[in-house]
N, C-alpha and C positions, 0 to 999 in steps of 0.2 A: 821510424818504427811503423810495422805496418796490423794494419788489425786483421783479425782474421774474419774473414766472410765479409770486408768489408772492401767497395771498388777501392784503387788506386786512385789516387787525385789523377785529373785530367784525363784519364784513360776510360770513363764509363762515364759520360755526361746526361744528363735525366735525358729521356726519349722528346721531349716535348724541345729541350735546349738542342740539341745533338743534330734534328733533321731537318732546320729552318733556316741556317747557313752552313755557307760552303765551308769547309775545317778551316780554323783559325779565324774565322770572321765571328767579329762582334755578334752576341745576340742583344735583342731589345727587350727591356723590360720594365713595367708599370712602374713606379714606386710609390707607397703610400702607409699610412701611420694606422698604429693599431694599436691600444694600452699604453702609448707610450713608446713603441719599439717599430723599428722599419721594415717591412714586408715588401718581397718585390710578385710580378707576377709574369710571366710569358706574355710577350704582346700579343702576340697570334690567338691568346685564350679570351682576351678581350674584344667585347662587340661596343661598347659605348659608358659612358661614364656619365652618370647622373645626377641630378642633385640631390638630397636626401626630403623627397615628399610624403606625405602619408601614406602607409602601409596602413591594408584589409586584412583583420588578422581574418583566419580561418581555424575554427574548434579541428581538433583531435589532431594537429600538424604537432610535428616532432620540437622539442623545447627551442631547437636550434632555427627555427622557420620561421621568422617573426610573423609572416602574412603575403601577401602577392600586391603587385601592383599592375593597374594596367599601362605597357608601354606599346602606341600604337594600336591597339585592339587586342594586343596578346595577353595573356596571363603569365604572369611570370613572378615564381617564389623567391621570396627572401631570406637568405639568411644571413642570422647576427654569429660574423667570423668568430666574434669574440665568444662567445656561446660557443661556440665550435670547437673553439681550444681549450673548452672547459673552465673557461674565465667568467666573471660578472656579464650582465647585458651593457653593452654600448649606449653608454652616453650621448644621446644625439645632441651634437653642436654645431654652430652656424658652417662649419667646413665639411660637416661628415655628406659622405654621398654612397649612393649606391652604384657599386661596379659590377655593370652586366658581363658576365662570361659565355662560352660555350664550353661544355666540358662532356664527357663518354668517350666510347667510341664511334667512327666513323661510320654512319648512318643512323644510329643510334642519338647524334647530339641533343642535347637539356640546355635551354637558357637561364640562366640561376643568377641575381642580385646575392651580393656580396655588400653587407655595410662597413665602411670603413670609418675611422674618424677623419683622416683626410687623406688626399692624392694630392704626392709631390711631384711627380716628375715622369719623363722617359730616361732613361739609362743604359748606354748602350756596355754590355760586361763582356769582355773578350772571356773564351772559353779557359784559357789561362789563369784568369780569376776566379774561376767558380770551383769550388773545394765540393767533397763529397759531406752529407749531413752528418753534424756528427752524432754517433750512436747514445750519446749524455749529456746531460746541462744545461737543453733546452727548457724551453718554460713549454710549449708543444710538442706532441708527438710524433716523434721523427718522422714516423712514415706521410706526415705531409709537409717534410719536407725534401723538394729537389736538389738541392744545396744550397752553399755557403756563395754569397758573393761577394767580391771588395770592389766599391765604388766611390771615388771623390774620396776614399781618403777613411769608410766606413762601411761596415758589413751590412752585408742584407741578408734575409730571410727566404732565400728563393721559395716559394710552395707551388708544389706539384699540385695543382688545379684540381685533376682528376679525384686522386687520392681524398683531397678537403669536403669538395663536392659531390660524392660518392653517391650517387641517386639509391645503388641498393643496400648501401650501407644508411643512408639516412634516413629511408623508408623502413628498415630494422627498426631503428630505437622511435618510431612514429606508435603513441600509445593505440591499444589495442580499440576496434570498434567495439561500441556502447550494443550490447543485443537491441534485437528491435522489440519497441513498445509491446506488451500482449505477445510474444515469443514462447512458448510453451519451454516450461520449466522440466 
């Protein structure tokens, strides 16, 4: 049965899955734990995976931006995925780390930490495996996710980077500036 407005399986693969191998080759991707449940990520959207160290929070940052860290001399924001998906704050424990991405468009790119509870693996999922999201009965909102994938035996969560990451959508829900001091009323 097929839904309406909805791709076809294997015939519309997320943009991110679709133009990094030749048709029918394997893509690669992160795996790692979040609540409880397994989350996968585009390798390509990954720049390095960290340990989880102290985060600098920064006032007036969106609920979901824990704070920035410096990696190498840069600034670079964090956020708690789980906050993201409208779930509790992350539990920091000795496995959780933060995973740097690149996410936008091209020229445009944002380096964004990602807190995860832990990084399991690489996984490589033939495009064969990967199911379009389904449109209910997620515990997240579909639109981040890229699809459904089956690996070793267990589904993943593919999410589409972009859409989670969303620089102008997360700068939207960043509370509004404080007027300045003495500002005439």
């Amino acid at each position: 049965m097929q839904l309406a407005n909805r791709p076809s399986p294997r015939t519309e693969l997320p943009a991110q899955v679709a133009q990094v191998a030749p048709p029918g080759a394997p893509a690669m991707f992160l795996t790692f734990m979040l609540d409880g449940e397994s989350y996968a990520v585009h390798i390509l959207s990954i720049k390095e995976i960290i340990e989880y160290a102290s985060v600098t929070p920064v006032p007036l940052m969106p609920p979901t931006i824990t704070g920035v860290i410096n990696l190498r001399g840069a600034v670079v924001p964090v956020l708690d995925l789980s906050v993201r998906f409208g779930r509790r704050p992350t539990v920091i424990g000795r496995r959780s780390c933060i995973v740097i991405v690149e996410t936008g468009p091209v020229g445009e790119r944002q380096v964004i930490g990602m807190i995860v509870d832990a990084v399991n693996a690489v996984q490589d999922i033939p495009p064969a495996d990967i199911e379009p999201a389904p449109s209910f009965g997620m515990k997240i909102s579909s639109d981040f996710i890229a699809g459904i994938g089956k690996a070793g035996g267990r589904f993943l969560i593919l999410l589409d980077v972009d859409r989670v990451l969303s620089v102008s959508e997360l700068a939207a829900i960043a509370p509004a500036p404080l007027p300045a001091l003495g500002a005439a009323k």
